[in-house]
PDB file of N, H, CA, C and O in Angstrom:
ATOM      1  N   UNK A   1       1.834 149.639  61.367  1.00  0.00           N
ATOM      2  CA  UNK A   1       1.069 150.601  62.183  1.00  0.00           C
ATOM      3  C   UNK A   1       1.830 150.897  63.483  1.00  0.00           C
ATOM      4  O   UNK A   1       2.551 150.084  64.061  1.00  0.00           O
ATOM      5  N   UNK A   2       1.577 152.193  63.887  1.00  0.00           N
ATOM      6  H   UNK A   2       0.991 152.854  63.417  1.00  0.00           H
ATOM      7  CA  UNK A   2       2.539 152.848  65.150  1.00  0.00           C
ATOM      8  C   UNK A   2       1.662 152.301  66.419  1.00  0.00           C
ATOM      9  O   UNK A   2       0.463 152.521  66.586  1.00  0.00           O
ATOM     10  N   UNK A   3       2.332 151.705  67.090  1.00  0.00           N
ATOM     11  H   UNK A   3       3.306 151.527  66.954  1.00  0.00           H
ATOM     12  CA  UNK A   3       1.540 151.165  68.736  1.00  0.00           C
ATOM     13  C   UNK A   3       1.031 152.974  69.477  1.00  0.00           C
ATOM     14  O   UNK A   3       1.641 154.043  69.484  1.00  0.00           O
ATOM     15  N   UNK A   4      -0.250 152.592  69.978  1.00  0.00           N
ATOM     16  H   UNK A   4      -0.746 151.723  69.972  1.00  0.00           H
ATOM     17  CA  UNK A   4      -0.562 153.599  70.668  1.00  0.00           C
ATOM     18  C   UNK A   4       0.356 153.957  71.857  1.00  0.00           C
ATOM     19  O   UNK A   4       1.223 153.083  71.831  1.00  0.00           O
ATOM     20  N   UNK A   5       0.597 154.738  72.820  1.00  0.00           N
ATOM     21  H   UNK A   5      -0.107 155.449  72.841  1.00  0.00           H
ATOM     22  CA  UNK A   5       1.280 154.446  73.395  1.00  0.00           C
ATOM     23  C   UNK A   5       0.934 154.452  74.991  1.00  0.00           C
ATOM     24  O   UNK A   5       0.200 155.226  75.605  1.00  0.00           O
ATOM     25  N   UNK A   6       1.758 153.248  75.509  1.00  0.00           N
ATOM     26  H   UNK A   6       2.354 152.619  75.010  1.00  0.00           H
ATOM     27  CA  UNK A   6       0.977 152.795  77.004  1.00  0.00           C
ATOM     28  C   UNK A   6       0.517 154.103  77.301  1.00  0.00           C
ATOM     29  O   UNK A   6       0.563 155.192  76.730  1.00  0.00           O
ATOM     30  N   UNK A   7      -0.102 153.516  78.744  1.00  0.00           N
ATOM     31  H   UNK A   7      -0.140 152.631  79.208  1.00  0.00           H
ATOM     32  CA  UNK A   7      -0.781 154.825  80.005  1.00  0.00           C
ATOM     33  C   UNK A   7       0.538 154.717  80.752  1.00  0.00           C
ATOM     34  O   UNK A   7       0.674 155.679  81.509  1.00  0.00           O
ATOM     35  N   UNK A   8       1.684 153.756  80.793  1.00  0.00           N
ATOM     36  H   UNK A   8       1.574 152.975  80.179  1.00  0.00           H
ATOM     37  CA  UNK A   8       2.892 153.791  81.695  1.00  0.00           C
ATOM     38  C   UNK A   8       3.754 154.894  80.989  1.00  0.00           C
ATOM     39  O   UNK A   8       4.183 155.950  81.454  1.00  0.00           O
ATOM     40  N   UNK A   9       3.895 154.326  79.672  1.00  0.00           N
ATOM     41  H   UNK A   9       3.547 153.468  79.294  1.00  0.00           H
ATOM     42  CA  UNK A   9       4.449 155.181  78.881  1.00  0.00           C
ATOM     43  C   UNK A   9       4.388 156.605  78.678  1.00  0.00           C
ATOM     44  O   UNK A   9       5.377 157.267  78.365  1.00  0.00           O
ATOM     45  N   UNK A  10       3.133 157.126  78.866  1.00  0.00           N
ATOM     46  H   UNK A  10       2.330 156.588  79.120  1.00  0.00           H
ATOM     47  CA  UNK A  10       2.548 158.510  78.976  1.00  0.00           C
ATOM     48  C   UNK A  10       3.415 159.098  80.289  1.00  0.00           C
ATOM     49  O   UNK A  10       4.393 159.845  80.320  1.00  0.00           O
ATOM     50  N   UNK A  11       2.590 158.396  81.448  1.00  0.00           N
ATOM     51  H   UNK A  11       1.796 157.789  81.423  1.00  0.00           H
ATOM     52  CA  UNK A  11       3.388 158.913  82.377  1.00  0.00           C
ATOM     53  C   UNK A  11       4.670 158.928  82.586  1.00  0.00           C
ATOM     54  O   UNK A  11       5.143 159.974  83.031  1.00  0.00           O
ATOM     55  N   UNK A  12       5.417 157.974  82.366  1.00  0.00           N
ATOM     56  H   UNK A  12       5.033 157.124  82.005  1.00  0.00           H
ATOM     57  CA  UNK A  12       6.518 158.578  82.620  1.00  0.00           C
ATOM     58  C   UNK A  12       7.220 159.507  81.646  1.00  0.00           C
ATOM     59  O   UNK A  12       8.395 159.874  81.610  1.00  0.00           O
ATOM     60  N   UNK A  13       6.391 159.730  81.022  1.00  0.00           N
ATOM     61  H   UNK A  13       5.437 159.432  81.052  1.00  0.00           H
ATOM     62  CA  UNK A  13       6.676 161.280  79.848  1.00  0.00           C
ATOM     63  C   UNK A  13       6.672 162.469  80.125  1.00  0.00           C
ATOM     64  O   UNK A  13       7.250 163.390  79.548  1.00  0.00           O
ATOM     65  N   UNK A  14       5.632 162.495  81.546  1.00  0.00           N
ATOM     66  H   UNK A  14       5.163 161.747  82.015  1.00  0.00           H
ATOM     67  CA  UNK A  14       5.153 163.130  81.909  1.00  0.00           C
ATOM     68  C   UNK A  14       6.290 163.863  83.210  1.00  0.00           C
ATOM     69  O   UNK A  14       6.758 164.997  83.316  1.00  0.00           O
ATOM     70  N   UNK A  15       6.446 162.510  84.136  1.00  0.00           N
ATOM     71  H   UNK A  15       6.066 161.589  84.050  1.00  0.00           H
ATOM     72  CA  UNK A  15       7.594 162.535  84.598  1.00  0.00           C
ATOM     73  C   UNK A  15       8.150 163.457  84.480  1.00  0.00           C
ATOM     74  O   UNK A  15       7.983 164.519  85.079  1.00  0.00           O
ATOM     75  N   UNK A  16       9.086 163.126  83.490  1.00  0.00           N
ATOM     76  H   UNK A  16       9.221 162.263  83.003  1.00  0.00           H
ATOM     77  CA  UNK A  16      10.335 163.685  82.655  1.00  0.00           C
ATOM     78  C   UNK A  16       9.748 165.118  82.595  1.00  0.00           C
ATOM     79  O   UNK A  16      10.288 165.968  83.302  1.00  0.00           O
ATOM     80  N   UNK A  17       8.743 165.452  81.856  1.00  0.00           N
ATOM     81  H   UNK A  17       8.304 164.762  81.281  1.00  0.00           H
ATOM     82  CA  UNK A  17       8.248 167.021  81.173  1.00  0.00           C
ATOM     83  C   UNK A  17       8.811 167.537  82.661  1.00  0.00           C
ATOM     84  O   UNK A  17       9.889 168.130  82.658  1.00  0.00           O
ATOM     85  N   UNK A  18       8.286 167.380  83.625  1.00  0.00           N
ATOM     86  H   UNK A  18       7.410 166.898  83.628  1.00  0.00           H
ATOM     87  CA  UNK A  18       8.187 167.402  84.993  1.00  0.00           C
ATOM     88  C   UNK A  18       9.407 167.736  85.737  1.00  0.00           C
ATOM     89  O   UNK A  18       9.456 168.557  86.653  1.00  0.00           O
ATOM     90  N   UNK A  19      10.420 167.024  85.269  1.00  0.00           N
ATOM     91  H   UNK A  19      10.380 166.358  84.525  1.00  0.00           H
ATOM     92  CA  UNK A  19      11.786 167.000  86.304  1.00  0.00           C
ATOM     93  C   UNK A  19      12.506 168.299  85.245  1.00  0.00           C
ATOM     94  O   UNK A  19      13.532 168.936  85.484  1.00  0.00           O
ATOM     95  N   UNK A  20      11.732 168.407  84.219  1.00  0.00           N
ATOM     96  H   UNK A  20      10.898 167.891  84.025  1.00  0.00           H
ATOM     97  CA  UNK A  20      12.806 169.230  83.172  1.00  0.00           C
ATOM     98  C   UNK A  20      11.913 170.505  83.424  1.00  0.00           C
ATOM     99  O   UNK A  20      12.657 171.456  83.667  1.00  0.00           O
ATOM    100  N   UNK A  21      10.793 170.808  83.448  1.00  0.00           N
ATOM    101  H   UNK A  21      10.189 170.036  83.251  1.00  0.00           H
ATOM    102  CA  UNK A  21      10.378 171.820  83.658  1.00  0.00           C
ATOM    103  C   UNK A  21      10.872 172.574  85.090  1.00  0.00           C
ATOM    104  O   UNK A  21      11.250 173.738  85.220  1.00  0.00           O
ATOM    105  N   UNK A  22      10.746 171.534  86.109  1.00  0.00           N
ATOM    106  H   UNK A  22      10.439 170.589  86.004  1.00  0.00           H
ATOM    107  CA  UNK A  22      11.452 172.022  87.161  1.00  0.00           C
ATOM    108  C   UNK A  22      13.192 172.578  87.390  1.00  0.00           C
ATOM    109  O   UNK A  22      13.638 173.210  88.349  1.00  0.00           O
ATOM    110  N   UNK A  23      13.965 172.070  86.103  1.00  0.00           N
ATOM    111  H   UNK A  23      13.603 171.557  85.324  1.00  0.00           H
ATOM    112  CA  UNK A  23      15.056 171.803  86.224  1.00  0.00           C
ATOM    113  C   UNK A  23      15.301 173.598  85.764  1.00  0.00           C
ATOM    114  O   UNK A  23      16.102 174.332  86.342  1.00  0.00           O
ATOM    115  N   UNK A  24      14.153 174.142  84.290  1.00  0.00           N
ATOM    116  H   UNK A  24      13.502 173.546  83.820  1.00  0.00           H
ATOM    117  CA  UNK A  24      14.227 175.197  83.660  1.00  0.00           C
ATOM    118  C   UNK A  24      13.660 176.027  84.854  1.00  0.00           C
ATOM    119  O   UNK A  24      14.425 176.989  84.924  1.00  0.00           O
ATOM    120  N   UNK A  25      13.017 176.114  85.518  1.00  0.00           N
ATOM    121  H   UNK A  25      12.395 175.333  85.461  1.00  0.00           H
ATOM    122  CA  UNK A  25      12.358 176.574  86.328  1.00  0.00           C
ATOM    123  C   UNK A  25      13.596 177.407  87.534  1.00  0.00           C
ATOM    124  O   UNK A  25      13.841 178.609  87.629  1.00  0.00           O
ATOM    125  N   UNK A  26      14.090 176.439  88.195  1.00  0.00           N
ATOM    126  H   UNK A  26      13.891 175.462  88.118  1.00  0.00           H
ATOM    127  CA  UNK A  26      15.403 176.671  89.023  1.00  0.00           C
ATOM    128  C   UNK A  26      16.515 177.296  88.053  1.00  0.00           C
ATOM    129  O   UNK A  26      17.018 178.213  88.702  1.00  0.00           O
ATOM    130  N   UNK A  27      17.042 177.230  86.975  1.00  0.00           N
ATOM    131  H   UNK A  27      16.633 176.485  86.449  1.00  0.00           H
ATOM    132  CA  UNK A  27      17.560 178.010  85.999  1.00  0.00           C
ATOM    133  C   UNK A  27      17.308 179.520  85.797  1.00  0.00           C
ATOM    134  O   UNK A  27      18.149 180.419  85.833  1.00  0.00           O
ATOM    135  N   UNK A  28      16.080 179.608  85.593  1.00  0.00           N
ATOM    136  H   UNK A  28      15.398 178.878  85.563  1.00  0.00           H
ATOM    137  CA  UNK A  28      15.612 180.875  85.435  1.00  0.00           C
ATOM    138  C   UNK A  28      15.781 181.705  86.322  1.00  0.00           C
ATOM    139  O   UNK A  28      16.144 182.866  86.132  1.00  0.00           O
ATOM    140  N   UNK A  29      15.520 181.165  87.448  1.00  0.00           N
ATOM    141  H   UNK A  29      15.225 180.222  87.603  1.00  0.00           H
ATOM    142  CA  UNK A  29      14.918 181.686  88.853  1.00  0.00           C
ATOM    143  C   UNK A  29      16.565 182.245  88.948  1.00  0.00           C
ATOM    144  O   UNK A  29      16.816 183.421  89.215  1.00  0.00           O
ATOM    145  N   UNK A  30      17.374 181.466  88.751  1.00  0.00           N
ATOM    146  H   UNK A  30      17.170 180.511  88.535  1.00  0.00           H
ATOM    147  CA  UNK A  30      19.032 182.070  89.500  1.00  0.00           C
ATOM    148  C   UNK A  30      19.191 182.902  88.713  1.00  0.00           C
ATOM    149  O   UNK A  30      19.703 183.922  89.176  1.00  0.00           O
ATOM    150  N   UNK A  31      18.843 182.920  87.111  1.00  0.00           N
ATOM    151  H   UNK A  31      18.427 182.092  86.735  1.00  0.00           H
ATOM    152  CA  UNK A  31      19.000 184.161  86.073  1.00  0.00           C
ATOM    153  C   UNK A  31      18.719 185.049  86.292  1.00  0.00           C
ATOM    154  O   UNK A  31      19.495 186.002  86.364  1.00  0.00           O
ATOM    155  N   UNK A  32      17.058 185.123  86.559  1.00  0.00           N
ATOM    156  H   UNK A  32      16.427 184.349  86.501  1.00  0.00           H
ATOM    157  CA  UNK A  32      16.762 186.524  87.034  1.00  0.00           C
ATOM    158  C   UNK A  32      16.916 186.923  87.950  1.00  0.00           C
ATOM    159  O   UNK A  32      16.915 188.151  88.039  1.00  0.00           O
ATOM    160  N   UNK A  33      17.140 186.086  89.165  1.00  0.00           N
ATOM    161  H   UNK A  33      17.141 185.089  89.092  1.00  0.00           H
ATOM    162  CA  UNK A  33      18.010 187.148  90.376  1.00  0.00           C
ATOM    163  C   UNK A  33      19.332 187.456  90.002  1.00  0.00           C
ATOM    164  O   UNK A  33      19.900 188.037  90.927  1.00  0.00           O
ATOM    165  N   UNK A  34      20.203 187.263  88.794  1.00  0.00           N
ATOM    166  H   UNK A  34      19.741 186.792  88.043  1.00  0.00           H
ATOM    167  CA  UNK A  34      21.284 187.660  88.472  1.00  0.00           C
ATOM    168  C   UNK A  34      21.047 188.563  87.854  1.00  0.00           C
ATOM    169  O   UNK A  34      21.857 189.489  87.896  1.00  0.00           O
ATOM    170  N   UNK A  35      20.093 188.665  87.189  1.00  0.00           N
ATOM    171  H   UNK A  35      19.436 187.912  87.155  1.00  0.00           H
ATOM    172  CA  UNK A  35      19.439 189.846  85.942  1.00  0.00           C
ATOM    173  C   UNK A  35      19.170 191.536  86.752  1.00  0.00           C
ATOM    174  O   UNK A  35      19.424 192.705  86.462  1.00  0.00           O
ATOM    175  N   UNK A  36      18.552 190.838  87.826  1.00  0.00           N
ATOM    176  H   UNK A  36      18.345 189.888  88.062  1.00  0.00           H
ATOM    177  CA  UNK A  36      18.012 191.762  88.643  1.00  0.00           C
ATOM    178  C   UNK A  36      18.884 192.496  89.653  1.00  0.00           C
ATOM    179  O   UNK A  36      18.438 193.590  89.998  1.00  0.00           O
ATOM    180  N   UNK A  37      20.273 192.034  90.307  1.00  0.00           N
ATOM    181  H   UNK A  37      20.635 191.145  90.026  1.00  0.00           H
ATOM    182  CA  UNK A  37      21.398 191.802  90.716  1.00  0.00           C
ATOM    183  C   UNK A  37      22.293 192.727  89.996  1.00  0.00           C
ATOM    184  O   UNK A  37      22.940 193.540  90.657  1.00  0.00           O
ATOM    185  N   UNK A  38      22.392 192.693  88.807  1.00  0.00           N
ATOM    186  H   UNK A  38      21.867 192.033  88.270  1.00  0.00           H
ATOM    187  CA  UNK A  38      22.946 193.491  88.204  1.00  0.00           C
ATOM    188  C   UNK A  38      22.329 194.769  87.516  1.00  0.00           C
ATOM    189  O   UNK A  38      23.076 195.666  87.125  1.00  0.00           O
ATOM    190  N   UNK A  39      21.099 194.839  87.384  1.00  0.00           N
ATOM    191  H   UNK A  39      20.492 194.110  87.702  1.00  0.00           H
ATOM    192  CA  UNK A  39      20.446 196.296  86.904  1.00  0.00           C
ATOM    193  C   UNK A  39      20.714 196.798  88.555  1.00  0.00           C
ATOM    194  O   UNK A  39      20.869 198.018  88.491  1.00  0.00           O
ATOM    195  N   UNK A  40      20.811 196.422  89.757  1.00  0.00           N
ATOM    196  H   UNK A  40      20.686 195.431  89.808  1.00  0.00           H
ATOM    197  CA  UNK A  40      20.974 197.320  90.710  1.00  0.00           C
ATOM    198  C   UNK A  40      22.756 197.461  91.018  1.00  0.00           C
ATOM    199  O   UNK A  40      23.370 197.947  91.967  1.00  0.00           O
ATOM    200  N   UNK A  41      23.001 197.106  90.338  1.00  0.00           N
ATOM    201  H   UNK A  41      22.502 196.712  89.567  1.00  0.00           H
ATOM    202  CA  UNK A  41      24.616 197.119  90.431  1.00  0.00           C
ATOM    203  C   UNK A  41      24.925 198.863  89.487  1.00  0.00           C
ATOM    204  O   UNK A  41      25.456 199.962  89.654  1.00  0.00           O
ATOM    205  N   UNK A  42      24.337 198.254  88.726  1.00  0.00           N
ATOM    206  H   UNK A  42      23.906 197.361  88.591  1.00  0.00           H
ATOM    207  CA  UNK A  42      24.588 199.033  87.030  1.00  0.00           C
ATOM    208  C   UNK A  42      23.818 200.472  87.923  1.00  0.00           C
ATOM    209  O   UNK A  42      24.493 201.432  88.294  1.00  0.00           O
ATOM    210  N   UNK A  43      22.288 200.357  88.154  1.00  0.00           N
ATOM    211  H   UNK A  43      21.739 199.577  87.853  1.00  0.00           H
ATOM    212  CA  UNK A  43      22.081 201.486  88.914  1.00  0.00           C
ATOM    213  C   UNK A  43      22.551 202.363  89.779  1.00  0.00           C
ATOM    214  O   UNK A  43      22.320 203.558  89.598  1.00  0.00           O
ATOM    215  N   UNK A  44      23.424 201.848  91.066  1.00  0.00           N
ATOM    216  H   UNK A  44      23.611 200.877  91.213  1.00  0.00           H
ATOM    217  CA  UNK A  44      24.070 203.009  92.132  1.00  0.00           C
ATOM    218  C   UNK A  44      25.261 202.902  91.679  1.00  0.00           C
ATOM    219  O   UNK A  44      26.080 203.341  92.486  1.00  0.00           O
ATOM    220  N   UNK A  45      25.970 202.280  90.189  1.00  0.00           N
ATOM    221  H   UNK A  45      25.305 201.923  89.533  1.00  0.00           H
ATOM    222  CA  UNK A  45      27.206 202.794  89.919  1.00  0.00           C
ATOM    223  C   UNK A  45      27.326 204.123  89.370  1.00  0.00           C
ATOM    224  O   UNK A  45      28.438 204.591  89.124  1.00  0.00           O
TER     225      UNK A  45
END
């Protein structure tokens, strides 16, 4: 049988979801000001 898994265990799962969501988060964020960066580039060319 599979052990339930701790309340420590959870959290620091959670943690993690946490540092990685933030990590995608800051990713994006530089993308689309690059995204956006360049449709105004592409525009007054």
């Amino acid at each position: 049988m599979a052990k339930a898994p701790t309340a420590q265990a959870v959290q620091g799962n959670g943690r993690l979801v946490q540092a990685q969501a933030r990590v995608a988060k800051a990713w994006y964020g530089a993308y689309a000001q690059d995204e956006t960066l360049m449709q105004c580039t592409a525009r007054t060319a």
